[in-house]
Structure formats: C-alpha cells, structure tokens
C-alpha positions in Angstrom: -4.1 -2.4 -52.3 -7.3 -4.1 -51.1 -5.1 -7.7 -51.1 -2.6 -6.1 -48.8 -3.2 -7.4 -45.6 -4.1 -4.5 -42.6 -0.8 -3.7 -40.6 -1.4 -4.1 -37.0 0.5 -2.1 -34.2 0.8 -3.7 -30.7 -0.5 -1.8 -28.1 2.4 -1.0 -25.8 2.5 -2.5 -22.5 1.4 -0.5 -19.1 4.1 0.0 -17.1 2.8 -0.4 -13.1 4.7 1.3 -10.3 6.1 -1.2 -7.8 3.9 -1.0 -4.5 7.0 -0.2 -2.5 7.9 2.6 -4.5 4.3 3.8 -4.5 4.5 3.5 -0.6 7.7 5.3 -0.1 6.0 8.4 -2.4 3.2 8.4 -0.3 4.9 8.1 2.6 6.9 11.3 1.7 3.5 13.2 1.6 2.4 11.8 5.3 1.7 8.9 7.0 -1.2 7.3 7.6 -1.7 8.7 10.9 -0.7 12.4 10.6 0.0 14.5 13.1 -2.7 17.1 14.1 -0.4 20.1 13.1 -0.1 18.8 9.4 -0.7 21.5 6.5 -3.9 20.9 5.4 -2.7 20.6 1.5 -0.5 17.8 2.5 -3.3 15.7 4.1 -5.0 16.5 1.2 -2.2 15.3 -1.1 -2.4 12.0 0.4 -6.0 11.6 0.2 -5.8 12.3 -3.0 -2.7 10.2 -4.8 -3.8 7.6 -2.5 -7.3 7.4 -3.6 -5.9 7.1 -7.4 -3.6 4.3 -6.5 -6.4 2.1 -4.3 -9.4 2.8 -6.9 -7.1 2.5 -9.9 -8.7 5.8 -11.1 -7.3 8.8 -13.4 -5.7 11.4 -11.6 -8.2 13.6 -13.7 -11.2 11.5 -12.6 -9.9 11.8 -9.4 -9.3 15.6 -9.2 -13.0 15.8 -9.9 -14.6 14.0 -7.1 -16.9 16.1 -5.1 -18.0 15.3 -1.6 -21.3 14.3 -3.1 -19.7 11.2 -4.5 -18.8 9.3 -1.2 -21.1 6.9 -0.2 -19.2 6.1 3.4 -21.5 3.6 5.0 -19.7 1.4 7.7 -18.6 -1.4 5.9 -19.8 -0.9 2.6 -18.1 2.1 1.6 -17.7 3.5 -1.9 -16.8 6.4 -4.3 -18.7 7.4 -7.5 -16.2 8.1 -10.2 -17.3 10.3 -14.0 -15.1 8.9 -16.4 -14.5 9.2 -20.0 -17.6 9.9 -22.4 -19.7 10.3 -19.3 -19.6 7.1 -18.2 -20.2 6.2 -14.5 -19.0 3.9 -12.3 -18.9 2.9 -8.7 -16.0 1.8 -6.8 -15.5 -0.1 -3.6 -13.6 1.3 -1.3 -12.1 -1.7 0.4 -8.9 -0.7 2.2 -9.7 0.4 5.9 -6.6 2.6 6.5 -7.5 4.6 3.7 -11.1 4.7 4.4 -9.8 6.2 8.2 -7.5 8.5 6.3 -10.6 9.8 4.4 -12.8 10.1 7.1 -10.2 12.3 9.0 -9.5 14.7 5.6 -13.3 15.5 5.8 -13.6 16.4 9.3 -10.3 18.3 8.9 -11.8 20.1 6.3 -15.5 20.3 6.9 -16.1 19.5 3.6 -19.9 18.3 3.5 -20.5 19.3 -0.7 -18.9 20.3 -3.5 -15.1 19.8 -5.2 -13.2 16.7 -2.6 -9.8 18.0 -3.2 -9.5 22.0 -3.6 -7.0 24.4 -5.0 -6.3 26.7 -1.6 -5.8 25.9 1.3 -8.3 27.7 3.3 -10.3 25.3 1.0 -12.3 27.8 -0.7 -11.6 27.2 -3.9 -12.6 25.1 -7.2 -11.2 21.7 -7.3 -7.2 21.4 -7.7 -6.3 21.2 -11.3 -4.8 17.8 -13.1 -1.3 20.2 -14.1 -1.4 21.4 -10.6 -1.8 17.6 -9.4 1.1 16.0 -11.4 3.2 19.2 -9.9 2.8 18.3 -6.4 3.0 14.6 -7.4 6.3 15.1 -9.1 7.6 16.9 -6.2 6.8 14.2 -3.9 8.5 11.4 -5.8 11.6 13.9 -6.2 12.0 14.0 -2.0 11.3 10.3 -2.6 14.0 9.8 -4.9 11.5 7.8 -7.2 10.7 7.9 -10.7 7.4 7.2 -11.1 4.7 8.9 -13.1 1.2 9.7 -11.6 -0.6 8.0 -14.5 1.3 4.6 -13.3 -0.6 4.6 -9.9 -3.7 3.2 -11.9 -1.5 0.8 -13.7 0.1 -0.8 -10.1 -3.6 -1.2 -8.6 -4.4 -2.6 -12.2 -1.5 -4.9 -12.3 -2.2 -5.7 -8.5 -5.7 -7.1 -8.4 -4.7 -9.5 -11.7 -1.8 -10.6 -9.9 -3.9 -11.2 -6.6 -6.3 -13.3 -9.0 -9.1 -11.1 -9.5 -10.4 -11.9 -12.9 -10.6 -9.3 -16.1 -14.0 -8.3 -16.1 -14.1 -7.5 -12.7 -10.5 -5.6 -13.0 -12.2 -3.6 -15.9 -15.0 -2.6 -14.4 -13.3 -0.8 -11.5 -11.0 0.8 -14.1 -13.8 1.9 -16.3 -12.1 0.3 -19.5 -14.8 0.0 -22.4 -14.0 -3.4 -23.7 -11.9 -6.2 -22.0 -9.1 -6.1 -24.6 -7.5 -3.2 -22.8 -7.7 -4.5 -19.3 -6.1 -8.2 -20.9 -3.0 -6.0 -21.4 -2.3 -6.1 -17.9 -2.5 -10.0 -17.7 0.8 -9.7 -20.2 2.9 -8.4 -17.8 5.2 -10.4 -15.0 2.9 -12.6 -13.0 4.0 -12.7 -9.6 1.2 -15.6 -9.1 1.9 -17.3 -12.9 5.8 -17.1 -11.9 5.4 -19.0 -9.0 3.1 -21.8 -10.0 5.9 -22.1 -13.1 8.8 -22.1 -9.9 6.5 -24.9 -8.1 6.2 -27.1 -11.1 9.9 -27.0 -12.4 10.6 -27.7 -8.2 8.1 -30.5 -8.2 9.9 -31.6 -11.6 13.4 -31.4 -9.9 12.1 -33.6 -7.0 11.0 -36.0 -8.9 14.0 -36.6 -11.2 16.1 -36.9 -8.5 
C-alpha cells in the first residue's frame, strides 16, 4: 500500500456571481440613495449584503461586525473583520458610494457601539443571525428573479480584483485565505483580462497574415 501513489481530489472551482446580477439583487433591496421613509431593516439589508460583496467577506464575518470595527477616517476608511481561528484582518474600504451608504445607516440608526447590523428593527437587539441573513438574502434575489447564493458575493469581489489585475497575495489578504493556494483558485476561472489579450493577439495575428 505504501507504493500506491496518494489519490488527489481537485478542489472545485468557486463559482462568482456576475456583477450585474449582484447589482440587480441589491438593487431590489434599495438604491443607493434611499428615500428617507425607507424601513430601517431594508437600509440595513443593503449595508449589509453590500458590505460582503465590496470586502469579499463571509456573510458570517459580516453579521458580526460591531460599530467598534469601523475606522471611517476621510479618505482612508476601513473595517476590521474576525475571521476564522481568530484571525484578524483589516480591509479597505475603497468604494465611495458604499462608504456614503454607510455613513447614512449609522446616523439612521444612531448606532455609536456594539453589533453593526441588528435583529429588530427598533435596533435593540443582538446582531442579525447568519440563517436569518441568507433568509432575507434569498428573498431578495427571488423579487430579483436571480439565482445566486449569498456565499457567491465573496467569490464575484474575489474573481473581480484578479480580473482587474490585482495580484494573489494581495487578493488573499483581503479574503483572509491562510495560504495562497486557495486564492490561485480564482485565477482558474474565465479571465475577462487573459481573454482579451488572447483576442488581441489572434487579431494582431489575423492582421498580419492578411
């Protein structure tokens, strides 16, 4: 048996929610620029699905942010995220719309400690649950009429930022993956940027043979 050589099972590939899809969920939810009559749970929804698709974090992670965690200096904002094993890390929060969007749940709110996204509405209670999370998420991308599951928001930012030509270590990093190979998975799906270099060259090719 010791001569028999270690079977090896590929990792299965992440599968990344297109960003138009994404938007049209969120859209669902709110815009970006709700009105000032707006159930507080649905401004809160937003903040909160959005803040897993533009940090690339867990909806778990997410659904334990406290207040505590923001850092919201002009220009140089960022969000403290507890991961897996207790690990720590701190992400850069680098899309201004959401940042606005952010700014306008806390004031809404009054939030200035504890749990970020809570389980009433009067907002006196613990933070909202991940089952109660995927609920409302899944209810969303039903009005929607899109299929996407809430643990594919992290795999679209993912898939994003390698496609944009950010490189792995800085892509795993912000997703808190322990070692690189993980992350590399991403860089195996379509390459929006590798497919049109590939469409450039085989153009180039064409001209040239003409």
């Amino acid at each position: 048996m010791d001569r028999i050589d270690t079977v090896k099972v590929p990792k299965a590939l992440p599968r990344p929610a297109a960003a138009a899809d994404v938007a049209k969920v969120l859209a669902a939810i709110c815009s970006r620029r709700p009105r000032k009559d707006l159930p507080l749970d649905r401004l809160r929804d937003r903040v909160l699905f959005e803040t897993a698709y533009v940090c690339g974090a867990r909806a778990s992670e997410v659904c334990g942010l406290c207040v505590e965690d923001l850092d919201l200096r002009l220009d140089d904002e960022h969000v403290r995220i507890h991961g897996k094993g207790g690990s720590v890390r701190t992400v850069l929060l680098d899309d201004r719309g959401y940042v606005t969007l952010l700014k306008l749940y806390l004031a809404r709110t009054g939030y200035t400690a504890g749990p970020l996204f809570r389980a009433s509405i009067n907002g006196r209670g613990g933070p909202l649950s991940y089952d109660a999370a995927h609920h409302r998420w899944q209810t969303y991308c039903t009005a929607a009429r899109v299929e996407i599951d809430i643990h594919q928001l992290r795999h679209a930012h993912a898939t994003e930022l390698i496609n944009a030509g950010v490189s792995i270590e800085a892509v795993r990093r912000r997703l808190g993956h322990a070692s690189t190979e993980t992350t590399q998975l991403y860089a195996l799906l379509d390459d929006k940027v590798a497919d049109a270099e590939i469409r450039a060259a085989r153009r180039r090719r064409d001209r040239a043979t003409r």
